[in-house]
mmCIF file of the N, C-alpha and C atoms, coordinates in Angstrom:
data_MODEL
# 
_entry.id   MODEL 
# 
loop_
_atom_site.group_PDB 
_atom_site.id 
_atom_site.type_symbol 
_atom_site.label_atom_id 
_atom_site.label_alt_id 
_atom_site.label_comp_id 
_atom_site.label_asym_id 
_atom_site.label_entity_id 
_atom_site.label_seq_id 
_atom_site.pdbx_PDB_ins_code 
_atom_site.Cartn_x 
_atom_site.Cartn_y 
_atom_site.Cartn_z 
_atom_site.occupancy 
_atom_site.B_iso_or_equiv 
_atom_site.pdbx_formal_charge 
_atom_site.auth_seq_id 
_atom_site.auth_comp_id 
_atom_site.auth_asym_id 
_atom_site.auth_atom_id 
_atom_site.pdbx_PDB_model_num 
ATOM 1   N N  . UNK A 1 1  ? -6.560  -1.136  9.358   1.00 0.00 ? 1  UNK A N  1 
ATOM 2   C CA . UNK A 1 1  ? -5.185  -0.868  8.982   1.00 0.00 ? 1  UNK A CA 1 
ATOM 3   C C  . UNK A 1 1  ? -4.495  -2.162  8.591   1.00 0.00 ? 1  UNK A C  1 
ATOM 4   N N  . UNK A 1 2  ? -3.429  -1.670  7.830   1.00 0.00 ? 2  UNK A N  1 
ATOM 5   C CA . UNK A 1 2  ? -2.967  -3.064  7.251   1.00 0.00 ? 2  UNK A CA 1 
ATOM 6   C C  . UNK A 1 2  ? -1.647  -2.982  6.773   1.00 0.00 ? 2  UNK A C  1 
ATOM 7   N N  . UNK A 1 3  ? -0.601  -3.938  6.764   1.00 0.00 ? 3  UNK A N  1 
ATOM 8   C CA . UNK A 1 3  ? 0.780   -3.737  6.280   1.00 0.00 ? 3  UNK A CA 1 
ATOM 9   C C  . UNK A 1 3  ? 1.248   -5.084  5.400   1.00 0.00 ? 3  UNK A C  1 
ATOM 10  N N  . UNK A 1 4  ? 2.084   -4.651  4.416   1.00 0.00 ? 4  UNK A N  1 
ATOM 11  C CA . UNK A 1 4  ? 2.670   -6.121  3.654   1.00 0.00 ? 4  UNK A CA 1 
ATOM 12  C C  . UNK A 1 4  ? 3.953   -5.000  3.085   1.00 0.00 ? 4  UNK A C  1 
ATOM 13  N N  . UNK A 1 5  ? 4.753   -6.098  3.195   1.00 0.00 ? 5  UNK A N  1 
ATOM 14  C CA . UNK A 1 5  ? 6.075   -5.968  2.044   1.00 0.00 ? 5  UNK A CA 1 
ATOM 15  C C  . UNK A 1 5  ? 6.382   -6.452  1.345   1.00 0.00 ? 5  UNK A C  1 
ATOM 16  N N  . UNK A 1 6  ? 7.053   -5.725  0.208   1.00 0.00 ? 6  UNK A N  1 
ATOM 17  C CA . UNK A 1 6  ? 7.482   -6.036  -1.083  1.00 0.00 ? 6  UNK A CA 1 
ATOM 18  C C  . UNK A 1 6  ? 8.251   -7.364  -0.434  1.00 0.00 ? 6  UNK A C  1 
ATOM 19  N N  . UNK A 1 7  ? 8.555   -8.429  -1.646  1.00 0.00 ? 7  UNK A N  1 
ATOM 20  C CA . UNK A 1 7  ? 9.290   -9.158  -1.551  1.00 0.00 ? 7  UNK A CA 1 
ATOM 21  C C  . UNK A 1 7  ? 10.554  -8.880  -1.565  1.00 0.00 ? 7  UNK A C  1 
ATOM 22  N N  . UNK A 1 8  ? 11.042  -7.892  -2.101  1.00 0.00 ? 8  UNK A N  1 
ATOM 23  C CA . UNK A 1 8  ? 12.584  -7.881  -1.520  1.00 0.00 ? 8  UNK A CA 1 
ATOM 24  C C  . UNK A 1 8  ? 12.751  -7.544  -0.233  1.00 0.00 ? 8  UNK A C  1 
ATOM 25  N N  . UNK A 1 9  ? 11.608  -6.675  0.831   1.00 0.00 ? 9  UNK A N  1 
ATOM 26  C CA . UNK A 1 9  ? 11.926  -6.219  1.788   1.00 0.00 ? 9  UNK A CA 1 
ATOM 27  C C  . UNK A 1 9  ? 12.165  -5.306  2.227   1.00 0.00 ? 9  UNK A C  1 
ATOM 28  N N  . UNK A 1 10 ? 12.498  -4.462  1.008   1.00 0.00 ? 10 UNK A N  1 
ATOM 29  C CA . UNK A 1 10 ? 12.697  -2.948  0.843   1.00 0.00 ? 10 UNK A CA 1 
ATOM 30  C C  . UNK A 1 10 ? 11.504  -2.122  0.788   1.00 0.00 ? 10 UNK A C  1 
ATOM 31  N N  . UNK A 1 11 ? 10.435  -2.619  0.502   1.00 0.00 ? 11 UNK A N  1 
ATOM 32  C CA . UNK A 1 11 ? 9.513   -1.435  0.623   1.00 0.00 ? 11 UNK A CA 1 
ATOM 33  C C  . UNK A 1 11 ? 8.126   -2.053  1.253   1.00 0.00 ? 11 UNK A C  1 
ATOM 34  N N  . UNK A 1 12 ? 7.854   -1.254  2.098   1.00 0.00 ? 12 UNK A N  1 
ATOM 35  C CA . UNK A 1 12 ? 6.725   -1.516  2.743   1.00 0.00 ? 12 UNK A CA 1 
ATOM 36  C C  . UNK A 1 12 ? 5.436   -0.526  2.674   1.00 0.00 ? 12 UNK A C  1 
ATOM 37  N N  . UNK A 1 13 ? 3.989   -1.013  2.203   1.00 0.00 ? 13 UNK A N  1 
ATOM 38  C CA . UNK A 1 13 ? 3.073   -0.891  2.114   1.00 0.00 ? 13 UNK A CA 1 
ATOM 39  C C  . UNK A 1 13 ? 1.774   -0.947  3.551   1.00 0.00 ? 13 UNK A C  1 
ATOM 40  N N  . UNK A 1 14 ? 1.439   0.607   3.667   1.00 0.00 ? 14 UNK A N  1 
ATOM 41  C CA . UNK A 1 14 ? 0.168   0.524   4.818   1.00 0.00 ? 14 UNK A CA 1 
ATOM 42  C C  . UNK A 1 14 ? -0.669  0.594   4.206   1.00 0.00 ? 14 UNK A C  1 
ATOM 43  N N  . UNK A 1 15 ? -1.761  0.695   4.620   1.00 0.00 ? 15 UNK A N  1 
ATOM 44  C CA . UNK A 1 15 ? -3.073  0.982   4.269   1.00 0.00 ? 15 UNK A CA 1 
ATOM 45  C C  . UNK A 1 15 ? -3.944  1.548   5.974   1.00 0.00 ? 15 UNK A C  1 
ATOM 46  N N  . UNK A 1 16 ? -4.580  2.808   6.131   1.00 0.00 ? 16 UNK A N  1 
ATOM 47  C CA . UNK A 1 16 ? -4.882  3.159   7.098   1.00 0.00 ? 16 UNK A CA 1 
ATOM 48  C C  . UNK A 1 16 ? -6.298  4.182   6.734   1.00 0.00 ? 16 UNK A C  1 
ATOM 49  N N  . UNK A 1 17 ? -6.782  4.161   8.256   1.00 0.00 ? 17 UNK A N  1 
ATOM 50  C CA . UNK A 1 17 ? -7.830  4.976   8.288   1.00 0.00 ? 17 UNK A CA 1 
ATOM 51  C C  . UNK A 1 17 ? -8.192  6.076   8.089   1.00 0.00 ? 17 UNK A C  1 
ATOM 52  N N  . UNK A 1 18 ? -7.270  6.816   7.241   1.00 0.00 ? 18 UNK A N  1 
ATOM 53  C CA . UNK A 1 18 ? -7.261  8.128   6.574   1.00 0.00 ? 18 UNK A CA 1 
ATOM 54  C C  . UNK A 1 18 ? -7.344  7.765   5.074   1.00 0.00 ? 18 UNK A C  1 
ATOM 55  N N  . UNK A 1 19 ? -7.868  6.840   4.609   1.00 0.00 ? 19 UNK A N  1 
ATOM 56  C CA . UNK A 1 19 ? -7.874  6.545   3.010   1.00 0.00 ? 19 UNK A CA 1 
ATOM 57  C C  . UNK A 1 19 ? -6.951  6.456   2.130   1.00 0.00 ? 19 UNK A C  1 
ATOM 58  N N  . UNK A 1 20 ? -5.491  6.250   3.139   1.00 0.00 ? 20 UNK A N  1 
ATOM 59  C CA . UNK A 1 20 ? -4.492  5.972   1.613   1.00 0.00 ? 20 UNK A CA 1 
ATOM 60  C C  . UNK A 1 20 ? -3.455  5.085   2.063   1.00 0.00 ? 20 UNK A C  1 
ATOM 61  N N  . UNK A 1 21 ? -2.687  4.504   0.908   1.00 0.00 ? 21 UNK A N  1 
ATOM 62  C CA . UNK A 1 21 ? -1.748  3.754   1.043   1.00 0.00 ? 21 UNK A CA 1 
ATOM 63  C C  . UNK A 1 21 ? -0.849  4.398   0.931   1.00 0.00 ? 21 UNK A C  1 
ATOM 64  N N  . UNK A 1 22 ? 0.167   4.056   1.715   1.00 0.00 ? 22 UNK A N  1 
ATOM 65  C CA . UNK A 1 22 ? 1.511   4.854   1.847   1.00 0.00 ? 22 UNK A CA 1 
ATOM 66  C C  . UNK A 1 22 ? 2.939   3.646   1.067   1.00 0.00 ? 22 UNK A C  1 
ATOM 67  N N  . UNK A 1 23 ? 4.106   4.147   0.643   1.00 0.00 ? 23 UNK A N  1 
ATOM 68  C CA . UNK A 1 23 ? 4.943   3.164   0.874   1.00 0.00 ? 23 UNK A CA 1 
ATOM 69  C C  . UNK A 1 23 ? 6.022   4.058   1.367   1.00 0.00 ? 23 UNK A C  1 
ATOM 70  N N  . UNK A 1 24 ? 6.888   2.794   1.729   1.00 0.00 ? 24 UNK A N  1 
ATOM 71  C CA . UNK A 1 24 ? 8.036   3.169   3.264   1.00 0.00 ? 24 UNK A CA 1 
ATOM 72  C C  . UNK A 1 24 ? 9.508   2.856   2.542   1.00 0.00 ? 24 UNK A C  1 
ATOM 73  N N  . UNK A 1 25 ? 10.075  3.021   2.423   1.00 0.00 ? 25 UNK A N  1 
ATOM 74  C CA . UNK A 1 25 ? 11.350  2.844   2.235   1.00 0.00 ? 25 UNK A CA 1 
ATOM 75  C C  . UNK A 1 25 ? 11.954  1.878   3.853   1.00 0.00 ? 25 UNK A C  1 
ATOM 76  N N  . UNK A 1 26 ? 12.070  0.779   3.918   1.00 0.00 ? 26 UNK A N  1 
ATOM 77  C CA . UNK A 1 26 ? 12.443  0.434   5.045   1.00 0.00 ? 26 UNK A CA 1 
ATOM 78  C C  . UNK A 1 26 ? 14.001  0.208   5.444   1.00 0.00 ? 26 UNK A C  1 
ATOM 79  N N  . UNK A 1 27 ? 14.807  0.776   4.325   1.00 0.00 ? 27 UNK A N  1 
ATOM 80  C CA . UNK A 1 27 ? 16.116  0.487   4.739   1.00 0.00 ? 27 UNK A CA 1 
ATOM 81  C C  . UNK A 1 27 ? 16.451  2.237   4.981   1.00 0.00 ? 27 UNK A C  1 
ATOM 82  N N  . UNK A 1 28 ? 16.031  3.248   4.487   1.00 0.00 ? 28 UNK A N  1 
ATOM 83  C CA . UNK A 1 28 ? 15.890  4.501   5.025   1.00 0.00 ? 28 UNK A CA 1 
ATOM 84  C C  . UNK A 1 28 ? 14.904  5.121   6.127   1.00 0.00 ? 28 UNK A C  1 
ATOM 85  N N  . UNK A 1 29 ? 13.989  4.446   5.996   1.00 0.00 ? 29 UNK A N  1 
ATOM 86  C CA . UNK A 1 29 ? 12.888  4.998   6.955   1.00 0.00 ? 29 UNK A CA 1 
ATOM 87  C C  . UNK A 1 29 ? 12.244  5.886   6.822   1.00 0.00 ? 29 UNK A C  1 
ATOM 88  N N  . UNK A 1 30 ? 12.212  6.095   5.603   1.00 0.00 ? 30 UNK A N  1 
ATOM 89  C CA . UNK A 1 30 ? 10.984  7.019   5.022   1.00 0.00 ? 30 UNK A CA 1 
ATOM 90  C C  . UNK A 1 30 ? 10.109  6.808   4.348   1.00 0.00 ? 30 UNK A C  1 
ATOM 91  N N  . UNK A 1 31 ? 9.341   8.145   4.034   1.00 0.00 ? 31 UNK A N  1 
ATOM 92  C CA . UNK A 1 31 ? 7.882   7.613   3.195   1.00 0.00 ? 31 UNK A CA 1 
ATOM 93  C C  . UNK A 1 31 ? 8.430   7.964   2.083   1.00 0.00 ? 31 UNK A C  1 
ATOM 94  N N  . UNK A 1 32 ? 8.304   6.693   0.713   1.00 0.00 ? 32 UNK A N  1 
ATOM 95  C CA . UNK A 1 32 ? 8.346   7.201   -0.527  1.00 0.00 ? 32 UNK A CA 1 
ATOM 96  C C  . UNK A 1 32 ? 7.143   7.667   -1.040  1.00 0.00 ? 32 UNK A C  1 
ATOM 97  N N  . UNK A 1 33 ? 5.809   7.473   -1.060  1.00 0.00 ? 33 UNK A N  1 
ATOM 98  C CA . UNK A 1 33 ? 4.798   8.081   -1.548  1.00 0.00 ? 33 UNK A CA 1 
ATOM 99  C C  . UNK A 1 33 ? 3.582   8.111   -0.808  1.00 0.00 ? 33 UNK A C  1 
ATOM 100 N N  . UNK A 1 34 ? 2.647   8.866   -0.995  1.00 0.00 ? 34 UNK A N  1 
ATOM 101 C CA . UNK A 1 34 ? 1.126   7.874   -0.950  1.00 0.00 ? 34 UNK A CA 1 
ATOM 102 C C  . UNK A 1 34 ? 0.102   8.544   -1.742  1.00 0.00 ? 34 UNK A C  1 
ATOM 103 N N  . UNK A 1 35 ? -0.596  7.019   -1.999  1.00 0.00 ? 35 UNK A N  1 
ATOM 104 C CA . UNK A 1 35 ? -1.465  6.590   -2.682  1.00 0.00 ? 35 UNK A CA 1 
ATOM 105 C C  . UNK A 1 35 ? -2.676  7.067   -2.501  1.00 0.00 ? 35 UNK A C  1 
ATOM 106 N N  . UNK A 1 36 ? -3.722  8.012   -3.206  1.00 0.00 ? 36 UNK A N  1 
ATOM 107 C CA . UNK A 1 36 ? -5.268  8.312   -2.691  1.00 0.00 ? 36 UNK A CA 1 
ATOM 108 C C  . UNK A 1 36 ? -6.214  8.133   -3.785  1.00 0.00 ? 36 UNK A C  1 
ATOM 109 N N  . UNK A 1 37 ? -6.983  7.794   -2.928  1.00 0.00 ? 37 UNK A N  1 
ATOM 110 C CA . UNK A 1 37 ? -8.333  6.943   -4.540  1.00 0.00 ? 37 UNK A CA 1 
ATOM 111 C C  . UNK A 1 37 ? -9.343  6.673   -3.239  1.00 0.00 ? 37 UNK A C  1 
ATOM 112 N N  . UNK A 1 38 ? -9.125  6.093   -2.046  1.00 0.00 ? 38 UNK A N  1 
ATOM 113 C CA . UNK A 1 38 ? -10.296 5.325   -1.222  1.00 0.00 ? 38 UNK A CA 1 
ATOM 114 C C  . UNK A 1 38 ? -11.074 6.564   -0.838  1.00 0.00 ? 38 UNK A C  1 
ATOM 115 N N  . UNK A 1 39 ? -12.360 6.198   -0.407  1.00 0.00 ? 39 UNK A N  1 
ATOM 116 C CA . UNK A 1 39 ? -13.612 7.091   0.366   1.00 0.00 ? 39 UNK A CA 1 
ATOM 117 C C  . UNK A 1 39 ? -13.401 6.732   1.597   1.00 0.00 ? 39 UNK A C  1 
ATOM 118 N N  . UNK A 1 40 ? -13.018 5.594   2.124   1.00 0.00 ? 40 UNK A N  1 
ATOM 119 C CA . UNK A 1 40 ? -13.194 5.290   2.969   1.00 0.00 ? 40 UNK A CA 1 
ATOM 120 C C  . UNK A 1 40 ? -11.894 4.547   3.710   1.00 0.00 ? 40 UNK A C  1 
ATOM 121 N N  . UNK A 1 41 ? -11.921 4.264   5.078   1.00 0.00 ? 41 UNK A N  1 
ATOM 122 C CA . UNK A 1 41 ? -10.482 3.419   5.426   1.00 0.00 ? 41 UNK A CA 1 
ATOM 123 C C  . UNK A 1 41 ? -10.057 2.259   4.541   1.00 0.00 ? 41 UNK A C  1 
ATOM 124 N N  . UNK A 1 42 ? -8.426  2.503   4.119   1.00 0.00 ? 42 UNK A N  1 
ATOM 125 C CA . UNK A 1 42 ? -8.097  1.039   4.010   1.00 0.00 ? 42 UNK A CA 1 
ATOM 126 C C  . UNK A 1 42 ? -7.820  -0.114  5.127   1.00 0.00 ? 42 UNK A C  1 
ATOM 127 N N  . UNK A 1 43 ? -8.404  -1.321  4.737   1.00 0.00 ? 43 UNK A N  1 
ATOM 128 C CA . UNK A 1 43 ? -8.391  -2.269  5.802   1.00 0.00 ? 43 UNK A CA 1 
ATOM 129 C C  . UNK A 1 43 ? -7.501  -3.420  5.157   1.00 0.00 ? 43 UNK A C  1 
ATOM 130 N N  . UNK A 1 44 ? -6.685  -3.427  3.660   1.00 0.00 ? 44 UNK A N  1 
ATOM 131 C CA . UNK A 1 44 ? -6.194  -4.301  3.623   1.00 0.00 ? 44 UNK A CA 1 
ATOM 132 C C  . UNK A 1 44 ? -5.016  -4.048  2.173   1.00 0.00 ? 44 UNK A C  1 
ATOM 133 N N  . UNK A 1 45 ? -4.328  -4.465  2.420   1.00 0.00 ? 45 UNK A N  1 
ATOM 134 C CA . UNK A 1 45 ? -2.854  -4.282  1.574   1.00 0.00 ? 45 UNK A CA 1 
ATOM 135 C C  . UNK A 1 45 ? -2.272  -5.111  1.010   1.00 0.00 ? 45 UNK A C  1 
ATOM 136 N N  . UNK A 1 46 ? -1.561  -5.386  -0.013  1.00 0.00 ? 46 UNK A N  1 
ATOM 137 C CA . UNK A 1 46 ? -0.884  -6.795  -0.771  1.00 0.00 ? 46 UNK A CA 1 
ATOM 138 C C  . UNK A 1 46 ? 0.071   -6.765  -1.784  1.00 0.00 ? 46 UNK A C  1 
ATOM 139 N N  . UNK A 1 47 ? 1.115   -6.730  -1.954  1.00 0.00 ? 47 UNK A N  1 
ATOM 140 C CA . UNK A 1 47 ? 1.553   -6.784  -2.849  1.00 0.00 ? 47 UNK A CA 1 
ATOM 141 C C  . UNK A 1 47 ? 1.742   -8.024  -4.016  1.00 0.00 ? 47 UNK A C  1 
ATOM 142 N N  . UNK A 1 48 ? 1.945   -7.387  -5.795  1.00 0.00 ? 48 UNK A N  1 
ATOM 143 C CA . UNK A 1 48 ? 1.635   -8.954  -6.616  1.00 0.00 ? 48 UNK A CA 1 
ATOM 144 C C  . UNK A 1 48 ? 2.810   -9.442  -6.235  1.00 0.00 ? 48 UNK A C  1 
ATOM 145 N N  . UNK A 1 49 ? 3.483   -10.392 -6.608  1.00 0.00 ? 49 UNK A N  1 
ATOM 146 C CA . UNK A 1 49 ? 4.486   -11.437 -6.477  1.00 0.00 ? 49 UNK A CA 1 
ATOM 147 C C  . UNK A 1 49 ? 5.795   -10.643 -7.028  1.00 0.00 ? 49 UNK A C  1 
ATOM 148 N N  . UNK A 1 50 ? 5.683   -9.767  -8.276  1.00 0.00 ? 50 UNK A N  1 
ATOM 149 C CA . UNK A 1 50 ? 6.872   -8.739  -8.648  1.00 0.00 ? 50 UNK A CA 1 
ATOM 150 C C  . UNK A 1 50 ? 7.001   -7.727  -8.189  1.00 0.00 ? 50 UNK A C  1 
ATOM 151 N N  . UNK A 1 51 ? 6.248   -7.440  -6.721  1.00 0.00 ? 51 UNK A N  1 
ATOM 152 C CA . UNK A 1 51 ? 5.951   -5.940  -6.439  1.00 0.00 ? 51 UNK A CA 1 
ATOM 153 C C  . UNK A 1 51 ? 6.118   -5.129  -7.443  1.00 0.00 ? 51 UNK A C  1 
ATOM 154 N N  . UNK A 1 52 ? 5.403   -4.924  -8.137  1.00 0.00 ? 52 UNK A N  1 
ATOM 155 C CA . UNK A 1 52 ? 5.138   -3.712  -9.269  1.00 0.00 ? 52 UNK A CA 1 
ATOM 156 C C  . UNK A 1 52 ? 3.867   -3.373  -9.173  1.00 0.00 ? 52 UNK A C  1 
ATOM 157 N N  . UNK A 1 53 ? 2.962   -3.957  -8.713  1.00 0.00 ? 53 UNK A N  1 
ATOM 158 C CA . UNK A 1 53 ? 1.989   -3.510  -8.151  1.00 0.00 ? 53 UNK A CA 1 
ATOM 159 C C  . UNK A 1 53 ? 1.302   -3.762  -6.594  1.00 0.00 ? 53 UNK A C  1 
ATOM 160 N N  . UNK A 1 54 ? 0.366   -3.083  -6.577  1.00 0.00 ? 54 UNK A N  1 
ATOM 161 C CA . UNK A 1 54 ? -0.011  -3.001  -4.807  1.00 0.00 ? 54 UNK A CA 1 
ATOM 162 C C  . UNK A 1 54 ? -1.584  -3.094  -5.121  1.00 0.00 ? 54 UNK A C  1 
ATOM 163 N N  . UNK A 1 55 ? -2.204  -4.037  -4.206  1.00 0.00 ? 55 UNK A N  1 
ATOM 164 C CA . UNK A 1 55 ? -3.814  -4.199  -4.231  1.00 0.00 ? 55 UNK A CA 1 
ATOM 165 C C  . UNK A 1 55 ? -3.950  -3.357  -2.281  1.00 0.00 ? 55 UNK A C  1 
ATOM 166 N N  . UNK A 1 56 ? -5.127  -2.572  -2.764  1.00 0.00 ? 56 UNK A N  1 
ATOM 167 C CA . UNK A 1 56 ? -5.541  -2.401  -1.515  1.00 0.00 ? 56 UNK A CA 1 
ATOM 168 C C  . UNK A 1 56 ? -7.127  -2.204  -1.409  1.00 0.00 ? 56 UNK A C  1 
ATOM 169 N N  . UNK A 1 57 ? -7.629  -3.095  -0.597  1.00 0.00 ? 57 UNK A N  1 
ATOM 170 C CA . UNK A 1 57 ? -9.273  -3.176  -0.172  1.00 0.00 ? 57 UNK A CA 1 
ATOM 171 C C  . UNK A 1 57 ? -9.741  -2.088  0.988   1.00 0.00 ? 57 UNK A C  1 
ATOM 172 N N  . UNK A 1 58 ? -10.540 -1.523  0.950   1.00 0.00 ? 58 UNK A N  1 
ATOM 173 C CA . UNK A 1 58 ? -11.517 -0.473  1.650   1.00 0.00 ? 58 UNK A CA 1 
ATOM 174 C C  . UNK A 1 58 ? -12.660 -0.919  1.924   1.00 0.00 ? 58 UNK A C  1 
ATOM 175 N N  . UNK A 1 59 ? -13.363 0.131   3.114   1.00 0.00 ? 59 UNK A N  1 
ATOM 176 C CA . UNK A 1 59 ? -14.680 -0.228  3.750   1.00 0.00 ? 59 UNK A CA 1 
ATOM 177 C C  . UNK A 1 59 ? -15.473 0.665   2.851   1.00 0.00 ? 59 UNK A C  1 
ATOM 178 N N  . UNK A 1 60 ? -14.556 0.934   1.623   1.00 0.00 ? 60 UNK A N  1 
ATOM 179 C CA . UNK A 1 60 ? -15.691 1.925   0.432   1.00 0.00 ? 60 UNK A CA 1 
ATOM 180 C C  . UNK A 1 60 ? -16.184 1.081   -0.184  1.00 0.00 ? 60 UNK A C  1 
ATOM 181 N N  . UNK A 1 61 ? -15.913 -0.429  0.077   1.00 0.00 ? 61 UNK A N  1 
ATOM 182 C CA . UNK A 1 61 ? -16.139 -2.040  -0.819  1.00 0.00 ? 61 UNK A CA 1 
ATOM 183 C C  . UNK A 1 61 ? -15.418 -1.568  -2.800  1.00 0.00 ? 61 UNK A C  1 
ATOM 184 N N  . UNK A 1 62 ? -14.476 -1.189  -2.272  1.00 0.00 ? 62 UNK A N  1 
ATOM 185 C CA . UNK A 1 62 ? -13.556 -1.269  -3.825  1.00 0.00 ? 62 UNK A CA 1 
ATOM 186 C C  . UNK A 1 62 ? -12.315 -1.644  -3.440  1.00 0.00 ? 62 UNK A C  1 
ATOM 187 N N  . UNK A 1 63 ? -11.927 -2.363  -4.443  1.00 0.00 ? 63 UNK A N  1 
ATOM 188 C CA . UNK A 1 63 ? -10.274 -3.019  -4.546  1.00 0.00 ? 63 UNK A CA 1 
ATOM 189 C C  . UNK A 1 63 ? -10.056 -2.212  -5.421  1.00 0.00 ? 63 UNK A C  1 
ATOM 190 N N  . UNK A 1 64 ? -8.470  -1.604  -5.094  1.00 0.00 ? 64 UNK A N  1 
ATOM 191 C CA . UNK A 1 64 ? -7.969  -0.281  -5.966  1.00 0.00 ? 64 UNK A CA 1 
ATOM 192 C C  . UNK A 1 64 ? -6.124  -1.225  -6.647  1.00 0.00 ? 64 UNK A C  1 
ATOM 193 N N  . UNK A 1 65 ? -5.866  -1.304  -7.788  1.00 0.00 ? 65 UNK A N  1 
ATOM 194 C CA . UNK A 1 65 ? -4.780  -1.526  -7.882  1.00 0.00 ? 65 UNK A CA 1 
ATOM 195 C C  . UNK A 1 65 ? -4.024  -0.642  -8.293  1.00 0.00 ? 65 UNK A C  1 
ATOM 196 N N  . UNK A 1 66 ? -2.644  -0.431  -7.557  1.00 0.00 ? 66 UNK A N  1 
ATOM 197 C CA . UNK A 1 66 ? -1.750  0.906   -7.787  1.00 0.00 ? 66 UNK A CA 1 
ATOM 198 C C  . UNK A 1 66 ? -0.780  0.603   -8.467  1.00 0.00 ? 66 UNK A C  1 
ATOM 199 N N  . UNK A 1 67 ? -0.264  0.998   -9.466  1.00 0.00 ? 67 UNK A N  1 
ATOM 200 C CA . UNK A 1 67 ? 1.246   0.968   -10.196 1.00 0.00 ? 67 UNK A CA 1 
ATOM 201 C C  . UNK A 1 67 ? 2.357   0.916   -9.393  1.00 0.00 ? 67 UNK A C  1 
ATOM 202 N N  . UNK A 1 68 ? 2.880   0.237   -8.750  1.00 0.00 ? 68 UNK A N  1 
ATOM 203 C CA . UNK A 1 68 ? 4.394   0.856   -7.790  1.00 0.00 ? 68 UNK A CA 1 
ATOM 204 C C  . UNK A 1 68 ? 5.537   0.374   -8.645  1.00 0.00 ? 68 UNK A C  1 
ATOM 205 N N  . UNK A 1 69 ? 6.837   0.699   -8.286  1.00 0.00 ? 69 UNK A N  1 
ATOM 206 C CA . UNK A 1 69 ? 7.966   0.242   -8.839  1.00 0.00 ? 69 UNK A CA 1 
ATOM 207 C C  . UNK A 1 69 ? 8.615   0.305   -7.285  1.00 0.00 ? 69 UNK A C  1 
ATOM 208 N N  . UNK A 1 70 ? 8.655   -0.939  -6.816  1.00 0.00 ? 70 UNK A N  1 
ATOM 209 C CA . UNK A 1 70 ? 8.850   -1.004  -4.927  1.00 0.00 ? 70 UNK A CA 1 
ATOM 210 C C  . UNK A 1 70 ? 10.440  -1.529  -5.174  1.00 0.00 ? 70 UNK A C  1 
# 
């Protein structure tokens, strides 16, 4: 399992043992989406530097990159 946030702070990114990435709205506290593509657990999460996108690594050994607008 794994967590990172956007650089503004506003949105936060898991990655967990059910195969998907989620993002969080952290000034509401909700889930804005999630993400499914992995076979296997995600073990790792990242956002690029513009959060517009999200990298997340799996024990499926694939790096998946997701479109976000965080």
């Amino acid at each position: 399992s794994s967590v990172a946030f956007a650089r503004d702070g506003k949105t936060l990114a898991s990655g967990s043992w059910d195969k998907t990435v989620k993002l969080w709205d952290t000034e509401a506290g909700s889930q804005k989406c999630t993400l499914e593509g992995h076979t296997h657990a995600v073990n790792s999460v990242a956002f690029a530097p513009d959060s517009k996108t999200v990298a997340s690594g799996s024990n499926d050994s694939t790096v998946k990159l997701w479109d976000v607008e965080a």
